[in-house]
Structures are given as structure tokens and as C-alpha cells.
C-alpha positions, 0 to 999 in steps of 0.5 A, a space after each residue: 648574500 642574505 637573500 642566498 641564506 634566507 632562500 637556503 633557510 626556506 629549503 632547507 625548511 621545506 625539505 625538513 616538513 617535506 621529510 617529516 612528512 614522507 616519515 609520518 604520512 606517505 611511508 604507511 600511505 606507500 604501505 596502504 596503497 600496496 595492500 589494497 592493490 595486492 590483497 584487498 583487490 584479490 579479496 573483493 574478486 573472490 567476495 563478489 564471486 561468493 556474493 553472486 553464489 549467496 544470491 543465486 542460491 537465495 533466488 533459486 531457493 527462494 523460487 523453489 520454494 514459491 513453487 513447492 508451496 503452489 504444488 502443495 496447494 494444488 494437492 491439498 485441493 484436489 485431496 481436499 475438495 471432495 471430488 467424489 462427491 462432485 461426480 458423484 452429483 453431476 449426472 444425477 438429475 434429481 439432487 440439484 440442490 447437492 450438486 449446487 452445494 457441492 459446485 459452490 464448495 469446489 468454486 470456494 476450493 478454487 478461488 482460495 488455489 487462484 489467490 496464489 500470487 503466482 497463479 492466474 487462473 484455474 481450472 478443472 477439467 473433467 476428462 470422462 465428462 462434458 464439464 469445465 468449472 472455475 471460479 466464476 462458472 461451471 459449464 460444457 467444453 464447447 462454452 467454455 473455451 468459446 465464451 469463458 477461456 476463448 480459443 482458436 480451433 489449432 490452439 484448442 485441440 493442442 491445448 486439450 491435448 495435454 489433458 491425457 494420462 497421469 499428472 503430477 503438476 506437469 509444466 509446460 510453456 506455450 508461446 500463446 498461452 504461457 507457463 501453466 502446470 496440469 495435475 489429474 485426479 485420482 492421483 494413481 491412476 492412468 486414466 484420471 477423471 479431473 485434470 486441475 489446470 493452473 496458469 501461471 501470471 507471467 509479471 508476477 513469475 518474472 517478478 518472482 524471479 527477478 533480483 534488484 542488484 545493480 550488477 545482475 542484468 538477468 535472470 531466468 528458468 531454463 530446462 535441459 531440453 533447450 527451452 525458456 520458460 521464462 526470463 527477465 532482462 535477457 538479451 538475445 546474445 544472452 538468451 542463446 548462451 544460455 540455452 547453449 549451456 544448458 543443451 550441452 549436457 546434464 551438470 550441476 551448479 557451476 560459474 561461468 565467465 565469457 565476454 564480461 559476463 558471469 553466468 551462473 547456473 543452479 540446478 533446482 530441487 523442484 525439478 531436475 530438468 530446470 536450471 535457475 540462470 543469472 547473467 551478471 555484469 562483470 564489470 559492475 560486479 568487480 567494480 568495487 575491485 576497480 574502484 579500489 585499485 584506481 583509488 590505492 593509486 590516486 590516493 598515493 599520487 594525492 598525498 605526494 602532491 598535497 605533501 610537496 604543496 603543504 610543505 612549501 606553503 609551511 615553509 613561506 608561511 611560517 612566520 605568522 603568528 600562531 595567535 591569529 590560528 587561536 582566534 579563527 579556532 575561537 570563533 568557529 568554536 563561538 559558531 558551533 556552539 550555537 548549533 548544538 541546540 539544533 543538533 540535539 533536537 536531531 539526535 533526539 529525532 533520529 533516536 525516536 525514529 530508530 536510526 540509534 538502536 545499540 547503546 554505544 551507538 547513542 553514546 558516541 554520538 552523544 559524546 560528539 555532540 556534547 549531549 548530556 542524559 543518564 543511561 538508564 533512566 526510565 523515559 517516556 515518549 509523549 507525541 503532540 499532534 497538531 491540527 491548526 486552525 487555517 482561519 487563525 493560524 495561516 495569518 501569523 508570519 513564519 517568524 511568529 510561529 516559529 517564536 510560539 513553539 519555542 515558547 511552548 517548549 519553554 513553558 512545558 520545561 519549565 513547568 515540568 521539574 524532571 528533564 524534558 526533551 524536544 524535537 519536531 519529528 513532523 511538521 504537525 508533530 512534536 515528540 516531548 521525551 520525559 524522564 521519570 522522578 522517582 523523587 518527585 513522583 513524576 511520570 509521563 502522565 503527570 507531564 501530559 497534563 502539565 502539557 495540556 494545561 501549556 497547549 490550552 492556551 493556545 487553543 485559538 491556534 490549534 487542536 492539540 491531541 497527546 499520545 503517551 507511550 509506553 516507558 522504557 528504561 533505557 535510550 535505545 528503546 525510546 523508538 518503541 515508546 515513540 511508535 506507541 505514541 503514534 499509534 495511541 494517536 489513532 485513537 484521537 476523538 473530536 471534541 476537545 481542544 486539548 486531549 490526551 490519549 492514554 489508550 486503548 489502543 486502536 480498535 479497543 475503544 467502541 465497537 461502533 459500525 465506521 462502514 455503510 451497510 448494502 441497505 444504507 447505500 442501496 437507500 442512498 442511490 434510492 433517495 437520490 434517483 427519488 431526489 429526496 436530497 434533504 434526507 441524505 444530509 439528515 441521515 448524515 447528521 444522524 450517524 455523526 451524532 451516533 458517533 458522537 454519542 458512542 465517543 467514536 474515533 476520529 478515524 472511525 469517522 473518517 472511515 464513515 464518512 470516506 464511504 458516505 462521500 464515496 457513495 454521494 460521489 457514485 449517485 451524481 455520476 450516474 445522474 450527471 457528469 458535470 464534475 471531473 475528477 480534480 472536484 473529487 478529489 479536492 472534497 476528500 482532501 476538505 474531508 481528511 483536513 478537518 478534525 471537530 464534529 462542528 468542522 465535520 457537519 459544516 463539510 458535509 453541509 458544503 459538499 451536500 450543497 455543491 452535489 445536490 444543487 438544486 434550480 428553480 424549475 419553470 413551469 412545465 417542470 413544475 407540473 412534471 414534478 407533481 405528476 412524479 410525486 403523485 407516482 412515488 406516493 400512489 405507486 402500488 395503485 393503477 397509474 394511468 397515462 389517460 388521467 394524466 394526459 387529462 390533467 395537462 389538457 394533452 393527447 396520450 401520446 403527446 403527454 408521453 413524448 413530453 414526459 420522456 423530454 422532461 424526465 428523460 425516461 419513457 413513462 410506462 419504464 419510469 414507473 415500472 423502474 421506480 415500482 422495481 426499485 421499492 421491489 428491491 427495498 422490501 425483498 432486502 430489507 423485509 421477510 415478505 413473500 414475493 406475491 405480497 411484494 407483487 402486490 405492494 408494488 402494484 402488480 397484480 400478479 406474481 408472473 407479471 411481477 417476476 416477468 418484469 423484475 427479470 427483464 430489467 435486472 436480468 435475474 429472478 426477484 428470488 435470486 436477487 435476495 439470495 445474492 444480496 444476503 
């Protein structure tokens, strides 16, 4: 009898919870789930209808626009370019130096239209004369579409053969060729004198056309004739839907719905006969409609089937006492008090970062957190970069370093009486937030030195430079203090162990050169092909001391330096190929690790070694390097191979094969490269007339020079001055 009462107590308890619970949780549950699946279903269906509009419109607009934008370009330089002036010269023989300047602006025209980034390649074509210009050349026809711009015979007279009558950036689409547009000059006129061909870059219009959502599988730029002239992701079953469409008939913007899949079609402003087309996946497009209609459903079920199991696990478990409950909620509570530290340095992180931009945001948050600050006060960000010293650091345990920044912090709080702020935001990076004292007359500077004085401590350690950013008066707006901390950072130099960088910013603090000059890298390969190595790191060492004298940046000397390491690099691959490309890599990684002048010289002075290793040379060796200083030294005299041959008691011809083993070079080319190569220096670097230079170099004659110059470099000793200048 007591076991019948006591199971008739539990259901009738269970059926209490049970009906508590229907009241309370499955009645708006019941309510929800109808909603969603009448209303918020339909809602979803039509907001993915009109999101698929929005988006088509922005890529139809948004197109239309890129080609507006090249249509302007390409009338501005046919308006602009001088043209007249162009015919004007082209068959005057006597004006070679106008039609020069005249063919080198319009090349400039040219090259400006062909940075487009939908563009290519361009073009003119002069209809009236045998004349075709681009950016790199102006030549006849017959070349340049055999040298220049290859074509085949059939492929050449259909091409040309759009080049008649007027044009206004007609369009057309050549399965060989591609998209390209044709506008003629004069604009008015039926018989124009200059076509202007422009050729559309494929990837970057399909790219210009793409869209990145998830349910549109294609997009593409069809015509009312029935033609593709281009398309991104299109399948053939696709392709003829489409091409069926827009042959039908003219229309406008429409959505159409066949097979699950949705095909829009907007009809574009910059051409009445094109439609922009995007094919979308119904499926993916509604699936937020599907996801909630499943959802409403489970969700009903879930809570029917949690409510039963809830209810009869209550009604068995109800004699437990309810201080068992309390003591669990104390100790997840003793818990998650000793993670709040941890979640305040992440707060702090995300606020600097700018994931809490809006005052209520940083409130609630705040709130949650148990994160005590005072709305508007006036904070600053300071941001302490660390560059560690590998030799000292790398020894400590993870422990040990762990244990030094929070003493660190510890220090910099305490010896700072306004409230301060911590938070890794790098892993050589620490962002200290300060808050102004009015009082005390506190502000970010006055705490960067109280941190300095911290770090220099810990200097063994560590290189530590401190960024201040500018002050602001409210928490919302510390992710701008903290960006101009970081760019302060930039302007970081090399000397100090501790530094603190208030400005300016960067590019403000010296006008010094951070790039090699032509002269510089020609004197580099110079030196190099000579095997003067020792002159390469002295002149290495000079420019850091520039630097240094100047207070240049540690960026500025990194740019350098880059160069320099890149230029060493080039000079050894043309001399051997004994490194791969893990080598180089690896000396710009050393380079880009250190952050001292002391640390810097020492790279260089390792990299020098390992690049421009040198062996003891044997005996011949030894004699072939006296007969090649002798030359670099008595270049400009007359350098006989009977006197050499003399001094190493060999015929002149077998001096000759010896000299090309050991120098790898023929002897009559070794001179004639090395008087070409000092030929070079002089026309770069001095006014010197060319016949003085011939002579300076040991020829004697100006033809005779000018003969030699443009065998091995392929171009006079004039143009080679005017092209490197």
C-alpha cells in the first residue's frame, strides 16, 4: 500500500512539473515554432528574392561603371594625346627629333590607358598609313602583327577588318583573340585616321564580374544577339538557358525560376544590347528558409522530449538536499573568479583591436565581466615592442618568462599611481592602457618614462622600444590610440636598449636616402666582376654609419639593407650558382631578426663571408690573377698577349686556351668587357665626351669604340647614357 502511495506521489508530482512546464515553456514554444514556419519562412523567401536583386544591381552597376570609366579614359586619350601633331610629323623626314617627342608622349598616353585594370593591351592603328604604335614600340603593319602582336594570315585580315568606318568603343568577342573594344579618331568622321584598339585582360573581367556569394554559382555579360562575351562558373546546361533568354526577345530586368535555379537578368546602361546574368542555387539561396522551417519543428520536438525527461528526472530527485546545489554553484563561482584577470587582458585586447567600437557595447561587456573603468576619462595607449635577445633569452624556461612579465606589470602598476591596464595583443607585444590624473599631473608621457625605467632592468633580456598614442577621452576610441602607437613603432631606431618613440611619424624624422642609387648597384656588380670584395663590405659599413650619423630608422635601414642583400644576391648568381633559394631566404630572415647597429654589422659581416668566400689559389692561379690585376690597372694601355705569353714562357696561342681555362673567358673579350665595363662607369657617372672616354679606355678611335660598345651591349654608348639617365 505505501509503495502504491509513494509511486502515485511521484506521478502525480511528475505530472505537476510536467504541466508547469507545458504552461510556462512549450505554450510560447508551441507559438514560436508556428510563427517561424508561417511568417518568418515567408519573410526569409522574399528577403532572398530581394537580396538577390540588391546584389545583381550592385555587380551590374558596379561593372557598368568599370566600363564607363575605361570608355572615358580612352576618350580622353584620343582627345588628349595630340594626334594631329602625330600625323602631322610622321612623314616629315626632316623633324626626327619632334616626331621622337611626339611618339614618346603618345607612348606615355598609351601606357597610362593600358594601367587600366581591366585593360590588357593597346594600341593604335593608323588606317590612312603603314603605322601601328604601342607602349613599348611604333613600327609598319607587316611587323608588327608578325613580330610584336603575332597573327595568323585568316586571324589577320578578319581582324583588320573591323578597323573601317566610325567607332565609338565598339565591342566584340573573338573566340582567339578575346573581348576587345575599337574607338577611331576623329570622332565624327566616317573615315577616321586612327583606330584605338583595346583588349580586355579575360581573368581580371571575369573577376570583375564575379560575385563571392555562396549561392550565386555564376555570373555572366550576355548580348540580345545571342552571344557570350564572357562568363564565370557557367555550366553548358547554363550557358544555353541563358543564351535562350536573352535571344527570345528584347525586355528588361526580370527573375526567373526553373529547376532550382534562379536566373536574373539586368539589362545594362552601358549598353542596350547586353544583359548582366547571375545564375543562383535555390537551394542555397532558400536554405536559411529550410534551416528555420527544420528548426521550428525539432525545436518543438526537443523541448517535448527534454520537458518528459526533465520532469521525471525532478520527480525521482527531488529529495536532495538543496545545499549540495549551493555548494556546486560556490565552487564553479570560486572558478570563475580566478579567470576574470584572463578575461579582462581579452576585453582589453579586443577593445584595442577595435571589435568594441559603440559605447554600449563596451558597457555590457564590462558588466558581464565584472570590468570596473570610468566612462570618460582621458586614456592613452602605450604599445611596448620587444626584440629579444636569442643568446639570453631562448635559455629561460616558459615558466621563467611567463613569471618576468608579470612581474613587469606588477612593477609598471605599482610605480605608476593612475590606473593602468595590461594585455598581450603580440607575442612581442604589449599594449599598456593609462589613464590620466588630473590631480597628479599624470599623463602618457610621464608613464612611458616610469615604464622605461621598469624595462631597463631587464635589458639582458630584451630591446624594448615604447610607442605613444595619441589621447583620447572615451573607451570607444582607444583602437585609434592604439593604431598610432603602432605606427609611432615604425619609427623605432637602433641604439638604445630601452626607447621611447613620441613621434614623428613615420617618414618625418630624416630625409635620409633607405634605397640604392643605379650608380651604386652598377659599382656593386662592378666590384664584384673586379673581385674587390673587401670594397663591398666597406661600403656597407659606410652607409650604416650614415645612418647612424643621420639617426635613421630602423625601417629606413632595413629598406637599405634589403637592397644591398638583394643586389649581393643577383652578383653571385651571375658568377656561380652554388646557393638555392632556402639559402636566401634564410639571410633575409637573419637580416629582418636583428634590431642594433652592432647586430646589423655582425650580419653583414657573416653574409659577406659565406657570399664572397674566397680559396687559396695554386700556382698557375696565382699567376693569372697578377696577369689580371696588371690589366685592371693598365687597362687603357696596349695590352699585348705576346708579352704575356712571354712571361709565362708559352706560345701565344697556348697562353690563350690557358687564360680562357682558368678565367673562363677568351682574352681579347676579357679586356674588351672589362674596358666596356669602366666605359659604362665614366658615361654614368661623368660629362665626359665619348671620344675622351674612347680614349680613357684604350681605344684609339671613336668608331672603333662605338663598333665595340654596340657589339656587346647591343645599343650606342650615346643611347645607353640617355637610357640611364
Amino acid at each position: 500500500m505505501a509503495i502504491s502511495k509513494l509511486h502515485k506521489f511521484r506521478l502525480a508530482l511528475f505530472w505537476r512539473l510536467f504541466t508547469n512546464y507545458f504552461i510556462v515553456i512549450l505554450v510560447p514554444v508551441i507559438v514560436a515554432s508556428f510563427l517561424a514556419h508561417v511568417l518568418a519562412v515567408r519573410t526569409i523567401e522574399k528577403d532572398a528574392e530581394k537580396l538577390n536583386d540588391v546584389v545583381i544591381s550592385h555587380f551590374s552597376k558596379q561593372t557598368d561603371t568599370a566600363l564607363d570609366s575605361l570608355k572615358t579614359n580612352m576618350i580622353n586619350m584620343l582627345s588628349s594625346s595630340n594626334l594631329t601633331g602625330v600625323l602631322r610629323v610622321i612623314d616629315d623626314s626632316r623633324e626626327n627629333q619632334q616626331r621622337a617627342e611626339q611618339f614618346h608622349a603618345l607612348r606615355e598616353q598609351l601606357m597610362k590607358l593600358q594601367s587600366d585594370k581591366l585593360v590588357s593591351k593597346v594600341f593604335l592603328y593608323f588606317a590612312n598609313r603603314d603605322l601601328v604604335a604601342d607602349v613599348d614600340i611604333y613600327t609598319d603593319k607587316s611587323y608588327y602583327f608578325k613580330m610584336s602582336y603575332p597573327l595568323g594570315d585568316q586571324q589577320k585580315r578578319d581582324y583588320l577588318s573591323r578597323f573601317t568606318g566610325k567607332k565609338m568603343m565598339d565591342i566584340t568577342d573573338s573566340s582567339s583573340l578575346g573581348m576587345y573594344a575599337v574607338m577611331s579618331y576623329p570622332f565624327n568622321t566616317e573615315n577616321p585616321e586612327v583606330y584605338l584598339v583595346v583588349h580586355f585582360d579575360q581573368d581580371k573581367l571575369k573577376e570583375q564580374i564575379s560575385i563571392p556569394e555562396k549561392w550565386v554559382t555564376g555570373t555572366a555579360i550576355a548580348t540580345s544577339q545571342g552571344e557570350i562575351l564572357n562568363q564565370n562558373g557557367l555550366t553548358e546546361r547554363e550557358v544555353k538557358a541563358v543564351l535562350a533568354h536573352t535571344r527570345a526577345n528584347a525586355m528588361s530586368s526580370q527573375f526567373l525560376v526553373t529547376d532550382e535555379i534562379a536566373m536574373s537578368l539586368v539589362k545594362s546602361r552601358f549598353n542596350d544590347s547586353w544583359y548582366y546574368v547571375t545564375i543562383a542555387d535555390l537551394r542555397t539561396l532558400m536554405k536559411p528558409a529550410y534551416i528555420t522551417r527544420v528548426i521550428s519543428w525539432a525545436f518543438l520536438v526537443f523541448f517535448l522530449v527534454v520537458g518528459s525527461f526533465v520532469s521525471y528526472y525532478l520527480s525521482r530527485r527531488w529529495y536532495r538536499p538543496v545545499q549540495e546545489i549551493t555548494e556546486e554553484n560556490k565552487e564553479l563561482s570560486q572558478r570563475m573568479s580566478g579567470m576574470v584577470p584572463l578575461m579582462q587582458e581579452l576585453f582589453v585586447t579586443k577593445i584595442l583591436q577595435g571589435e568594441y567600437k559603440d559605447e554600449l557595447s563596451i558597457a555590457y561587456y564590462a558588466k558581464e565581466i565584472d570590468f570596473s573603468y570610468d566612462k570618460h576619462a582621458m586614456r592613452t595607449v602605450l604599445c611596448i615592442a620587444f626584440h629579444y635577445n636569442s643568446e639570453v633569452y631562448e635559455k629561460l624556461s616558459e615558466t621563467t618568462k611567463s613569471f618576468m612579465f608579470v612581474e613587469i606589470k606588477e612593477l609598471i602598476r605599482k610605480s605608476t599611481p593612475s590606473m593602468v591596464w595590461f594585455c598581450q595583443t603580440k607575442p612581442d607585444m604589449m599594449a599598456c592602457v593609462v589613464t590620466h590624473d588630473a590631480f597628479l599631473h599624470l599623463g602618457a608621457d610621464e608613464a612611458a618614462d616610469v615604464a622605461k625605467l621598469v624595462l631597463e632592468s631587464y635589458s639582458q633580456y630584451f630591446k624594448a622600444t615604447i610607442g605613444i598614442g595619441k589621447t583620447v577621452n572615451a573607451a570607444e576610441e582607444l583602437h585609434e590610440s592604439y593604431d598610432q602607437a603602432l605606427s609611432v613603432l615604425q619609427n623605432r631606431g637602433l641604439d638604445a636598449d630601452v626607447e621611447i618613440c613620441r613621434g614623428p611619424l613615420v617618414g618625418e624624422r630624416t630625409q635620409w636616402e633607405s634605397f640604392l642609387s643605379v650608380q651604386e648597384v652598377n659599382r656593386i656588380f662592378n666590384q664584384c666582376k673586379t673581385r674587390e670584395y673587401d670594397k663591398l663590405l666597406e661600403s656597407v659599413c659606410e652607409k650604416l654609419e650614415e645612418g647612424r650619423h643621420k639617426n635613421a630608422t630602423a625601417m629606413q635601414v632595413k629598406y637599405l639593407c634589403t637592397d644591398v642583400l638583394n643586389t649581393w644576391i643577383r652578383a653571385v648568381e651571375t658568377e656561380h650558382n652554388d646557393f638555392n633559394v632556402p639559402f636566401f631566404s634564410s639571410l633575409y630572415v637573419r637580416l629582418h631578426s636583428v634590431m642594433t647597429w652592432d647586430e646589423l654589422k655582425q650580419c653583414f659581416v657573416e653574409i659577406h663571408r659565406v657570399l664572397f668566400r674566397t680559396e687559396e689559389p695554386d700556382q698557375r692561379t696565382k699567376q693569372f690573377s697578377e696577369i689580371l690585376a696588371y690589366i685592371h690597372d693598365h687597362y687603357n694601355e696596349e695590352l699585348s698577349i705576346e708579352y704575356f705569353a712571354g712571361l709565362l714562357n708559352m706560345s701565344s696561342g697556348h697562353f690563350s686556351r690557358t687564360f680562357k681555362e682558368a678565367v673562363g673567358e677568351k682574352y681579347v673579350e676579357y679586356i674588351a668587357k672589362y674596358r666596356l665595363m669602366k666605359a659604362k662607369q665614366f658615361l654614368l657617372e661623368t660629362d665626359m665626351k665619348i671620344d675622351e672616354i674612347a680614349e680613357k679606355v684604350g681605344y684609339w678611335g671613336r668608331n672603333s669604340f662605338i663598333r665595340t660598345f654596340r657589339k656587346y651591349e647591343g645599343i650606342t654608348p650615346a643611347k645607353y647614357r640617355s637610357m640611364d639617365h
